[in-house]
mmCIF file of the N, C-alpha and C atoms, coordinates in Angstrom:
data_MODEL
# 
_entry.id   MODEL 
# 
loop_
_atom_site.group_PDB 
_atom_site.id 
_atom_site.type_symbol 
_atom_site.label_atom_id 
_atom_site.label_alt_id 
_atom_site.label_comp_id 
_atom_site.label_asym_id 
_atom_site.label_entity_id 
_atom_site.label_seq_id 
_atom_site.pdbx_PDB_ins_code 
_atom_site.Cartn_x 
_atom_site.Cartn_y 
_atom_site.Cartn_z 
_atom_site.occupancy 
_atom_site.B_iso_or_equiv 
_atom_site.pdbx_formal_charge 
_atom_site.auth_seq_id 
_atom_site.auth_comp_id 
_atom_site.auth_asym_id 
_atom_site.auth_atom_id 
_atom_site.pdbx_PDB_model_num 
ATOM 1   N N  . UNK A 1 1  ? -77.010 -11.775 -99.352  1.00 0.00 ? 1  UNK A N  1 
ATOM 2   C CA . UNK A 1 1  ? -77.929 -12.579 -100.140 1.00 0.00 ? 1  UNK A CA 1 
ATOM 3   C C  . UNK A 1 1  ? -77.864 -14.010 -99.623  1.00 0.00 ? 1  UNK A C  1 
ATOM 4   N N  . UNK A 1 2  ? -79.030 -14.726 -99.411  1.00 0.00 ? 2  UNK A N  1 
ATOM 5   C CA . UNK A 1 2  ? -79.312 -16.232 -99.043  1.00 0.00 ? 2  UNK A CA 1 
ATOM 6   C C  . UNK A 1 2  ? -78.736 -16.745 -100.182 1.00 0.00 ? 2  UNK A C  1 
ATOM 7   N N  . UNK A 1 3  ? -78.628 -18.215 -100.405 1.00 0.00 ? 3  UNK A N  1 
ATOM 8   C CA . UNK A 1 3  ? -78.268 -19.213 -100.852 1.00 0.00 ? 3  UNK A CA 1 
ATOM 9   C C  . UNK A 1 3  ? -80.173 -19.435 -101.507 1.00 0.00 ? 3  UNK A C  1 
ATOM 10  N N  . UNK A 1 4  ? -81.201 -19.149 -100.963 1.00 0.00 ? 4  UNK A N  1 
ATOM 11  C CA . UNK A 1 4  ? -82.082 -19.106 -102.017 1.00 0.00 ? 4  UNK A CA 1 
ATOM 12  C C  . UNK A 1 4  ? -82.311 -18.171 -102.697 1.00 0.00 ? 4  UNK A C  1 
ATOM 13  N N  . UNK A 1 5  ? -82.226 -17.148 -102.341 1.00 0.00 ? 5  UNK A N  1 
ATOM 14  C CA . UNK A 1 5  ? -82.511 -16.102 -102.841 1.00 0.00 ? 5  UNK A CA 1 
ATOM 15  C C  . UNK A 1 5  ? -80.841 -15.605 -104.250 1.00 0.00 ? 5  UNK A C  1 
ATOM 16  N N  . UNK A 1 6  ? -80.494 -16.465 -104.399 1.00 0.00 ? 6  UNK A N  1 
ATOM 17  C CA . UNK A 1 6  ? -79.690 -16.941 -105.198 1.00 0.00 ? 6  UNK A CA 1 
ATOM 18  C C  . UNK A 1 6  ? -80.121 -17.866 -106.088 1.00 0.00 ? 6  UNK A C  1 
ATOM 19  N N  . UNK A 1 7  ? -80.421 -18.789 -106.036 1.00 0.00 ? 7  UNK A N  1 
ATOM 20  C CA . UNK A 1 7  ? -81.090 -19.723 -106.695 1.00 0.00 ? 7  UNK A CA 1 
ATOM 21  C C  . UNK A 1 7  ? -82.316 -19.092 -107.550 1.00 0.00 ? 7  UNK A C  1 
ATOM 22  N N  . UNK A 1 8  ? -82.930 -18.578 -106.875 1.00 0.00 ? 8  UNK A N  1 
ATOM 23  C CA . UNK A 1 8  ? -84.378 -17.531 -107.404 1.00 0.00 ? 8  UNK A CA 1 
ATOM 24  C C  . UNK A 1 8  ? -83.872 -16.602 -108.698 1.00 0.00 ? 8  UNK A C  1 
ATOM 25  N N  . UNK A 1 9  ? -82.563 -15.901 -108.409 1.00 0.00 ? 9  UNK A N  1 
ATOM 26  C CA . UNK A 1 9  ? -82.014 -15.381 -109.360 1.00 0.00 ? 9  UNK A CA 1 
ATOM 27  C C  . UNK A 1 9  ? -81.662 -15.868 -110.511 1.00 0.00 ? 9  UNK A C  1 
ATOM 28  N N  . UNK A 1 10 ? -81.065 -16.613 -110.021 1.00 0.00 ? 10 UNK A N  1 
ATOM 29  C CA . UNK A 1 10 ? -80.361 -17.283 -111.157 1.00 0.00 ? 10 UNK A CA 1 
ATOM 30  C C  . UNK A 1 10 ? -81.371 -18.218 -112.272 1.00 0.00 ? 10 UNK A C  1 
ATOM 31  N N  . UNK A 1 11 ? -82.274 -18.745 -111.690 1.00 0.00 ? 11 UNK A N  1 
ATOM 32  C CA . UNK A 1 11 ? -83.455 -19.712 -112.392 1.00 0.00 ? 11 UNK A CA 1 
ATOM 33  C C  . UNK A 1 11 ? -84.413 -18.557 -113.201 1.00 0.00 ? 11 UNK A C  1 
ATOM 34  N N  . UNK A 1 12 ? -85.030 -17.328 -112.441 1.00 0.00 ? 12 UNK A N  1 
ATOM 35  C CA . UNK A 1 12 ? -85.673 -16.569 -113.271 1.00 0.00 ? 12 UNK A CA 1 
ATOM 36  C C  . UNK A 1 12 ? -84.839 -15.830 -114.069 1.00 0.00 ? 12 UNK A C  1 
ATOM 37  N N  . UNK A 1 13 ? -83.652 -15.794 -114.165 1.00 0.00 ? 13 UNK A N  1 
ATOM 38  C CA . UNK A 1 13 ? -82.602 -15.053 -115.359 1.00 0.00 ? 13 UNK A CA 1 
ATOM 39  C C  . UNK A 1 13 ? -82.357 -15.693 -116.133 1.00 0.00 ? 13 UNK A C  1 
ATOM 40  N N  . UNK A 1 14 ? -82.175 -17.076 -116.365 1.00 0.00 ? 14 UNK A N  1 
ATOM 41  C CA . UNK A 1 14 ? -81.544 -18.000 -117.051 1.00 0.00 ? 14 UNK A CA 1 
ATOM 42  C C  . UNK A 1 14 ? -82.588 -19.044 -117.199 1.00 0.00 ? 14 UNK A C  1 
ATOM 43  N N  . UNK A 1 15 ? -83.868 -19.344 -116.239 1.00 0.00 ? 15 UNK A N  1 
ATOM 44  C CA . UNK A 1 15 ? -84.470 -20.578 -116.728 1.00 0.00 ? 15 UNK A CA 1 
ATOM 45  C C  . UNK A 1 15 ? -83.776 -21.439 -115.859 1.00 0.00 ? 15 UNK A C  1 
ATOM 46  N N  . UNK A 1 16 ? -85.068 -22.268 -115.505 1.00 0.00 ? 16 UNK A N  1 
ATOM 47  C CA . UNK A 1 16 ? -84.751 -23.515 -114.477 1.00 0.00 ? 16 UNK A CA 1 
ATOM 48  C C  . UNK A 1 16 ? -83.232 -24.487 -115.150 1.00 0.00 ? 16 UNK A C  1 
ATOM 49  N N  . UNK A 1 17 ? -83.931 -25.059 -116.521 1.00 0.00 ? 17 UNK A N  1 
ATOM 50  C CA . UNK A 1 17 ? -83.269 -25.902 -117.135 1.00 0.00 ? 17 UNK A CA 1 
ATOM 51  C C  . UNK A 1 17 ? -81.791 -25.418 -117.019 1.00 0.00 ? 17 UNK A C  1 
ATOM 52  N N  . UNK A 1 18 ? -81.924 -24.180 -117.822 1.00 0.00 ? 18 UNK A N  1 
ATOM 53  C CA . UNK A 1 18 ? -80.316 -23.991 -118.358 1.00 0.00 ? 18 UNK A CA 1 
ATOM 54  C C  . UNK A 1 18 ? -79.566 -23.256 -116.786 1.00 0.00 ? 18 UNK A C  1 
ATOM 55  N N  . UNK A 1 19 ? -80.507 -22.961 -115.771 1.00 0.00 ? 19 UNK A N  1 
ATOM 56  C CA . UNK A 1 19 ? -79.639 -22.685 -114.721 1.00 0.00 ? 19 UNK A CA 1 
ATOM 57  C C  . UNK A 1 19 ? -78.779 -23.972 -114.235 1.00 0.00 ? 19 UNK A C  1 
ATOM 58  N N  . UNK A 1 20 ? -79.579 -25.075 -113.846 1.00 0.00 ? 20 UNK A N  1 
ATOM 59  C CA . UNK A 1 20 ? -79.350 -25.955 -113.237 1.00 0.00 ? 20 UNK A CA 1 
ATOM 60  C C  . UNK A 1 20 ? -77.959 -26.403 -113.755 1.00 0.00 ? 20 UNK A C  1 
ATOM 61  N N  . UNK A 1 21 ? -78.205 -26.417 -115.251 1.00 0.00 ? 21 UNK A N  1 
ATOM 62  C CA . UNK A 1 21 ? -76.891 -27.062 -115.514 1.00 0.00 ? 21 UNK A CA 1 
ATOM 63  C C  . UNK A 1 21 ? -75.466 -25.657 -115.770 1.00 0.00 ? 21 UNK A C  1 
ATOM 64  N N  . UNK A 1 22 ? -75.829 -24.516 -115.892 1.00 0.00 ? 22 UNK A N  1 
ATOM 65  C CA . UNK A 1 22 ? -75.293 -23.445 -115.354 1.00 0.00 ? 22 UNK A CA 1 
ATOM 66  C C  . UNK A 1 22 ? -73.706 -23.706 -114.093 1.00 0.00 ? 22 UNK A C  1 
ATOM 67  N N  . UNK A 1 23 ? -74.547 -23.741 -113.050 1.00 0.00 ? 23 UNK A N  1 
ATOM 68  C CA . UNK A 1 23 ? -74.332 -24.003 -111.915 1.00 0.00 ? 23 UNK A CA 1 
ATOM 69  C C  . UNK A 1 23 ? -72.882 -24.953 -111.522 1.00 0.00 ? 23 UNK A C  1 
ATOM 70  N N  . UNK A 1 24 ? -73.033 -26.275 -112.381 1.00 0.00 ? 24 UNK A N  1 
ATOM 71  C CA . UNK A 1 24 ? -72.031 -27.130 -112.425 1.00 0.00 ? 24 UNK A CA 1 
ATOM 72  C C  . UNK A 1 24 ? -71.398 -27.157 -113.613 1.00 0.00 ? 24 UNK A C  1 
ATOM 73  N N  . UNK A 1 25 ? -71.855 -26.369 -114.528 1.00 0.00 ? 25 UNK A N  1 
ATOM 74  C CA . UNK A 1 25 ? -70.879 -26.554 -116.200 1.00 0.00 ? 25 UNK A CA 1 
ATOM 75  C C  . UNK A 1 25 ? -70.127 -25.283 -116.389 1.00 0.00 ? 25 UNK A C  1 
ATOM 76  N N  . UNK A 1 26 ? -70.884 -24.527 -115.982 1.00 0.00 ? 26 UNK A N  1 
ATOM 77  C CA . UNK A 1 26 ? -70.037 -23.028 -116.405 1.00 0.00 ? 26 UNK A CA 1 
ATOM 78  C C  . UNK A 1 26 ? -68.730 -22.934 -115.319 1.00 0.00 ? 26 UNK A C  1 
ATOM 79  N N  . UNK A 1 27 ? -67.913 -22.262 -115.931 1.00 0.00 ? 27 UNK A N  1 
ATOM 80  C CA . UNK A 1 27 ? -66.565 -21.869 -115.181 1.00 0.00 ? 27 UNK A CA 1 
ATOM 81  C C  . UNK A 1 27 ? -66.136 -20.223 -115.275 1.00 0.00 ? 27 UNK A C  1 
ATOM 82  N N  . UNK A 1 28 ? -66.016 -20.047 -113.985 1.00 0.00 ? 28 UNK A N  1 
ATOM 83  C CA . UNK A 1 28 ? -65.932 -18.379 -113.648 1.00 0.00 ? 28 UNK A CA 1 
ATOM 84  C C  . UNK A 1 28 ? -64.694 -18.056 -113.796 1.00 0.00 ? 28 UNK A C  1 
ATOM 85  N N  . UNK A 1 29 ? -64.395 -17.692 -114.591 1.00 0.00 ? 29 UNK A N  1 
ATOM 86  C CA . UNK A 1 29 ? -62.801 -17.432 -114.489 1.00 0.00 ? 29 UNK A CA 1 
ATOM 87  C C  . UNK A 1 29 ? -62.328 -16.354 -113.364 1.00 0.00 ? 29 UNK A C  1 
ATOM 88  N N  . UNK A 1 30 ? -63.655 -15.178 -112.907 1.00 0.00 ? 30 UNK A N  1 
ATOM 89  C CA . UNK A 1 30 ? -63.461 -14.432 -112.162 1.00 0.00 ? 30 UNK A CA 1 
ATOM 90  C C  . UNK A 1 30 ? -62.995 -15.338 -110.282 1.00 0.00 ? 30 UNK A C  1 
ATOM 91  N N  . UNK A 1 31 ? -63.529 -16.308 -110.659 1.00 0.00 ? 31 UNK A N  1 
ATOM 92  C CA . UNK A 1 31 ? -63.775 -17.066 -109.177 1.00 0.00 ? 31 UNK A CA 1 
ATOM 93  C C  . UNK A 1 31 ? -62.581 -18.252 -109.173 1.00 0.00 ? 31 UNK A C  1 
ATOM 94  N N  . UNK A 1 32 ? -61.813 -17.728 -109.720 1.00 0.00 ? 32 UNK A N  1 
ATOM 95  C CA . UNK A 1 32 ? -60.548 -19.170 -109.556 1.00 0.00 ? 32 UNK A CA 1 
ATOM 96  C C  . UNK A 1 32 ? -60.723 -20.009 -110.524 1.00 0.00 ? 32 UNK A C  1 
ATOM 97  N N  . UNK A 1 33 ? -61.465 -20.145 -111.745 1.00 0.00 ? 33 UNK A N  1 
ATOM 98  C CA . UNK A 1 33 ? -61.802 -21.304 -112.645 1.00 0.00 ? 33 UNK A CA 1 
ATOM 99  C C  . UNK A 1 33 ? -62.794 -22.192 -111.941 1.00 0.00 ? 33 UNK A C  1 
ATOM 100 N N  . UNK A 1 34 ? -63.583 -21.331 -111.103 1.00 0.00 ? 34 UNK A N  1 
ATOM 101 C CA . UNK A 1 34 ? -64.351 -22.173 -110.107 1.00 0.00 ? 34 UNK A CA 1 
ATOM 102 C C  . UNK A 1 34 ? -65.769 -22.582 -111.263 1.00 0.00 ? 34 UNK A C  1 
ATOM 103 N N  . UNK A 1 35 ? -66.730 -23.665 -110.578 1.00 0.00 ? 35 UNK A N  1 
ATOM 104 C CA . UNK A 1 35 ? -68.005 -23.362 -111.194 1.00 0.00 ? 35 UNK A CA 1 
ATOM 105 C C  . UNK A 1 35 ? -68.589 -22.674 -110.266 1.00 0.00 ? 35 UNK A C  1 
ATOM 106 N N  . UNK A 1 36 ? -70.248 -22.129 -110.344 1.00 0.00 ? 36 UNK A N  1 
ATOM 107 C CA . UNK A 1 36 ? -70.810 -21.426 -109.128 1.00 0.00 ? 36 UNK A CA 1 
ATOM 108 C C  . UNK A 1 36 ? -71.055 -22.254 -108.406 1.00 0.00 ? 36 UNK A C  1 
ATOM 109 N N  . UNK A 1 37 ? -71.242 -23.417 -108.340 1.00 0.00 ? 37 UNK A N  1 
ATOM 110 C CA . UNK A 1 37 ? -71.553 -24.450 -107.278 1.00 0.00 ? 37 UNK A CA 1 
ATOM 111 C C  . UNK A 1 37 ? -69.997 -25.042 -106.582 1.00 0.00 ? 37 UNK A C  1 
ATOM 112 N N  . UNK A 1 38 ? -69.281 -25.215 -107.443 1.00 0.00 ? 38 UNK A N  1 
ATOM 113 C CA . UNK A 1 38 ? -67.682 -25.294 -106.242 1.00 0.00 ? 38 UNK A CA 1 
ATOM 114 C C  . UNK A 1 38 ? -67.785 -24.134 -105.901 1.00 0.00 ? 38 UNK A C  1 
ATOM 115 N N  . UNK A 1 39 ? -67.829 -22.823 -106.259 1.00 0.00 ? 39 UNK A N  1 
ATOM 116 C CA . UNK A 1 39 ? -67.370 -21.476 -105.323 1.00 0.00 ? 39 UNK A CA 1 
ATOM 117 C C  . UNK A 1 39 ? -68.337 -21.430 -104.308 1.00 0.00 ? 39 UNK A C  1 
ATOM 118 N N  . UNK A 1 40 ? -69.535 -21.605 -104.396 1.00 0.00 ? 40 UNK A N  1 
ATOM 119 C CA . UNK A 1 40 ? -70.259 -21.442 -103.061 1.00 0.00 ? 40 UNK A CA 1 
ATOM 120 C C  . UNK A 1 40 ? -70.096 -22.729 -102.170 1.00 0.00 ? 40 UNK A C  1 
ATOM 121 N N  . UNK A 1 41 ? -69.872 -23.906 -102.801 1.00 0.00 ? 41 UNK A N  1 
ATOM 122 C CA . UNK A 1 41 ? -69.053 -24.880 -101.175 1.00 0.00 ? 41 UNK A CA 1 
ATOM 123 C C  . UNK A 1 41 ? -68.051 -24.156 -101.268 1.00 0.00 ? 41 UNK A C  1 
ATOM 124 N N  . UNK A 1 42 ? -66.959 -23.920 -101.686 1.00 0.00 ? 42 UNK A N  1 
ATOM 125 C CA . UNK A 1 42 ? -65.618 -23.263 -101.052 1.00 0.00 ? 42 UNK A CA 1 
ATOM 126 C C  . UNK A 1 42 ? -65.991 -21.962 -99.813  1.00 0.00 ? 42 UNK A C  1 
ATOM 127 N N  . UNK A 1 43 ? -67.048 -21.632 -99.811  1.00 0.00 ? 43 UNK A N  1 
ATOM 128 C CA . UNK A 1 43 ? -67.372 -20.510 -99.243  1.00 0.00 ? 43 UNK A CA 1 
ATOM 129 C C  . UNK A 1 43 ? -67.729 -18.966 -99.849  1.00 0.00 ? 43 UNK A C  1 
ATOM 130 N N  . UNK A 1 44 ? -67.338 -18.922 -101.205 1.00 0.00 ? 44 UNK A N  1 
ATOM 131 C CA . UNK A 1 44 ? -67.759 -17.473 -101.600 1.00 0.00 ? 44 UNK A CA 1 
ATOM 132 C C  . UNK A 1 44 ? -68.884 -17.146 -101.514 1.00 0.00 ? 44 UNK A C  1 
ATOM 133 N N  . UNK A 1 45 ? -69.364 -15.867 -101.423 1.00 0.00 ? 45 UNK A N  1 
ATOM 134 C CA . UNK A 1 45 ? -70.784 -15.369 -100.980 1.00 0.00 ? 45 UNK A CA 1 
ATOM 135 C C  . UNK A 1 45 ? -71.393 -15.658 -101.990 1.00 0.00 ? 45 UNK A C  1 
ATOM 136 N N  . UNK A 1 46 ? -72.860 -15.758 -102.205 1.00 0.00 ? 46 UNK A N  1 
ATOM 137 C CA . UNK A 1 46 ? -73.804 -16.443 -103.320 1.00 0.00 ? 46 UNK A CA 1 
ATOM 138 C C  . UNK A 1 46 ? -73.776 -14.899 -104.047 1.00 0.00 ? 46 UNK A C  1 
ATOM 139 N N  . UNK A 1 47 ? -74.025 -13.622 -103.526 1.00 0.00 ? 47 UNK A N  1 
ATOM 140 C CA . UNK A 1 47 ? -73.733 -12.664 -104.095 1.00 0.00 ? 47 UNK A CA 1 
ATOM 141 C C  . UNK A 1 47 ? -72.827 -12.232 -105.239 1.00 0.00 ? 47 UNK A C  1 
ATOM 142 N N  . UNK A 1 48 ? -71.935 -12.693 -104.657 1.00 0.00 ? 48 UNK A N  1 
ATOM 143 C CA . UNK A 1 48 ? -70.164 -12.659 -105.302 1.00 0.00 ? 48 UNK A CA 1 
ATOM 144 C C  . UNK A 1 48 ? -70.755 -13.343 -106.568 1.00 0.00 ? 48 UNK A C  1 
ATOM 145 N N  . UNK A 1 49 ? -70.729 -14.943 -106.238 1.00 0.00 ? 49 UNK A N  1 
ATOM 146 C CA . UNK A 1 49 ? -71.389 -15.596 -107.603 1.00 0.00 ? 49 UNK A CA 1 
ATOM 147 C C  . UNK A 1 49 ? -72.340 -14.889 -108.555 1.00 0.00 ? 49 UNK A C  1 
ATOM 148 N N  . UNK A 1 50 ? -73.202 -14.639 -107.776 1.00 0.00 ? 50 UNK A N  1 
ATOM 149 C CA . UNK A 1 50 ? -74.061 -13.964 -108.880 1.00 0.00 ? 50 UNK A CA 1 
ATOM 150 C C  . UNK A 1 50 ? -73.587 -12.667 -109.794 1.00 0.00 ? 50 UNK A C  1 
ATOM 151 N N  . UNK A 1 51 ? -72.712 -11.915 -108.797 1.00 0.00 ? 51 UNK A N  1 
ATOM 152 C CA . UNK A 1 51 ? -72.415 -10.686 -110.063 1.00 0.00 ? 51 UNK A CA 1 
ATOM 153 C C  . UNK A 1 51 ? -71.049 -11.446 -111.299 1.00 0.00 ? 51 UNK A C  1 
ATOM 154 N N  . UNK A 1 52 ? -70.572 -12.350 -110.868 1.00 0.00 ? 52 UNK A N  1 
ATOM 155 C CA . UNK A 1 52 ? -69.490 -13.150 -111.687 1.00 0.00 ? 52 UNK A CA 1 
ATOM 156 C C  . UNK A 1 52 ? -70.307 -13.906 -112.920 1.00 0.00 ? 52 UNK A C  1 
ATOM 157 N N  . UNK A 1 53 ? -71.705 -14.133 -112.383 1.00 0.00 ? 53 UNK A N  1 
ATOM 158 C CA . UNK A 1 53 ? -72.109 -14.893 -113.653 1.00 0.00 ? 53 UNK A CA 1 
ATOM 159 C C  . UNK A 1 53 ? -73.246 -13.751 -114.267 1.00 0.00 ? 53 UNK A C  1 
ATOM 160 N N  . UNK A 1 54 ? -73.478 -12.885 -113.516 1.00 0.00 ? 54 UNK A N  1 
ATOM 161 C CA . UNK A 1 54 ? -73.780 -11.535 -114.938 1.00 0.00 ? 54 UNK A CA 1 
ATOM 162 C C  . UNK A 1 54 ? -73.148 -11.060 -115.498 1.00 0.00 ? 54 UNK A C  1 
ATOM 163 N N  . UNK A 1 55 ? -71.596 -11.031 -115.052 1.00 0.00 ? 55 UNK A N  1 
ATOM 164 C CA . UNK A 1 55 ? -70.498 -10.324 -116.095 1.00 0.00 ? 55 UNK A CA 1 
ATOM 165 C C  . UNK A 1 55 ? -70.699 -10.831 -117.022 1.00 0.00 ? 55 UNK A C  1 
ATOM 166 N N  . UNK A 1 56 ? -70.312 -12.443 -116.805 1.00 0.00 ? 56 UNK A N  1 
ATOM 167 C CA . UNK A 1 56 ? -69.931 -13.444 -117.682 1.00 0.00 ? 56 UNK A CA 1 
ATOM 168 C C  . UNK A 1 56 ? -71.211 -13.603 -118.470 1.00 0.00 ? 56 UNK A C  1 
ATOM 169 N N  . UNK A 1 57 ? -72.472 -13.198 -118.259 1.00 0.00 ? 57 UNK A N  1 
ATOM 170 C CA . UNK A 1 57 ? -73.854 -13.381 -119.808 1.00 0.00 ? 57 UNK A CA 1 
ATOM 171 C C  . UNK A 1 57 ? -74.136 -12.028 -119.883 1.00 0.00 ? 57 UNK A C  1 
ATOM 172 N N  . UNK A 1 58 ? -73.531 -10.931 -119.744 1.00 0.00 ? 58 UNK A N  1 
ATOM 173 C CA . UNK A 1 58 ? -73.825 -9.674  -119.856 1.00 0.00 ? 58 UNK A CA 1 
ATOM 174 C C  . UNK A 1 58 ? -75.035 -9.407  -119.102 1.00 0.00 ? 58 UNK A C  1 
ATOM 175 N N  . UNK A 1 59 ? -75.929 -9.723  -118.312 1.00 0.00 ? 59 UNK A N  1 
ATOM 176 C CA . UNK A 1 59 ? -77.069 -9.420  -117.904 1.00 0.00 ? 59 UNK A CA 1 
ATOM 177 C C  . UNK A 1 59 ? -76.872 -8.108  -117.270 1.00 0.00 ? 59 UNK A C  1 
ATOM 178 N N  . UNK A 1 60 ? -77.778 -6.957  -117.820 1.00 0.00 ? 60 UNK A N  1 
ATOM 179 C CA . UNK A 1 60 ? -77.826 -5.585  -116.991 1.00 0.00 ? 60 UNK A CA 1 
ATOM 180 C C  . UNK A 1 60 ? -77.568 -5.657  -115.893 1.00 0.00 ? 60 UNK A C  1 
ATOM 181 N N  . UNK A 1 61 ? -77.080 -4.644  -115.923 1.00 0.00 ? 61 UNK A N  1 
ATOM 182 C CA . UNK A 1 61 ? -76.358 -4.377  -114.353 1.00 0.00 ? 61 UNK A CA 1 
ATOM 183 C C  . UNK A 1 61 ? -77.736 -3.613  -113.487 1.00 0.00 ? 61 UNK A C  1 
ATOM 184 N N  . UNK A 1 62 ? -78.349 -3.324  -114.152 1.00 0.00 ? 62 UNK A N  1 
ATOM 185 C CA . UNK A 1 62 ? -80.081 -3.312  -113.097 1.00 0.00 ? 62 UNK A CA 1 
ATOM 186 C C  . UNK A 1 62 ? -80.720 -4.419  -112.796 1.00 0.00 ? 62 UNK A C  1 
ATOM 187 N N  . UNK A 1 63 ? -79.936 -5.513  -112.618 1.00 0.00 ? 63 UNK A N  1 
ATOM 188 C CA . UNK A 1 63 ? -80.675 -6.739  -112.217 1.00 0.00 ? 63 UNK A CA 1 
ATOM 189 C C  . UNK A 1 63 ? -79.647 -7.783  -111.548 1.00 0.00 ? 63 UNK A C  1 
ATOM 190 N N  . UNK A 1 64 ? -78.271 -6.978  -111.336 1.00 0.00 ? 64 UNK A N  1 
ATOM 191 C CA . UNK A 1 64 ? -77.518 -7.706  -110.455 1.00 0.00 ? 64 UNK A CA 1 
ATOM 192 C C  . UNK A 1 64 ? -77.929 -7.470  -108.830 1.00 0.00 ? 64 UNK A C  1 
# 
């Protein structure tokens, strides 16, 4: 998965607004206590992120 095609996800699941701030407020506990925006500079795959932050809002697993 791209780094947009990440973004795309995440904004039509959650909404521009509440993604954006998503991104830098939420903390993954799956990802080190990371947010999704430190884990993807650290290097984790945007993928990775994304199934860490559907665990974390329950979003069906037909849309991870």
């Amino acid at each position: 998965m791209r780094l947009s095609e990440f973004r795309e996800l995440v904004d039509e699941e959650f909404g521009r607004f509440t993604a954006t701030s998503m991104l830098v407020d939420h903390v993954l506990t799956e990802l080190d206590g990371r947010t999704p925006s430190q884990a993807i500079e650290d290097g984790v795959a945007p993928r990775e992120v994304w199934r860490a932050l559907c665990k974390d809002f329950d979003v069906p697993r037909a849309r991870w």
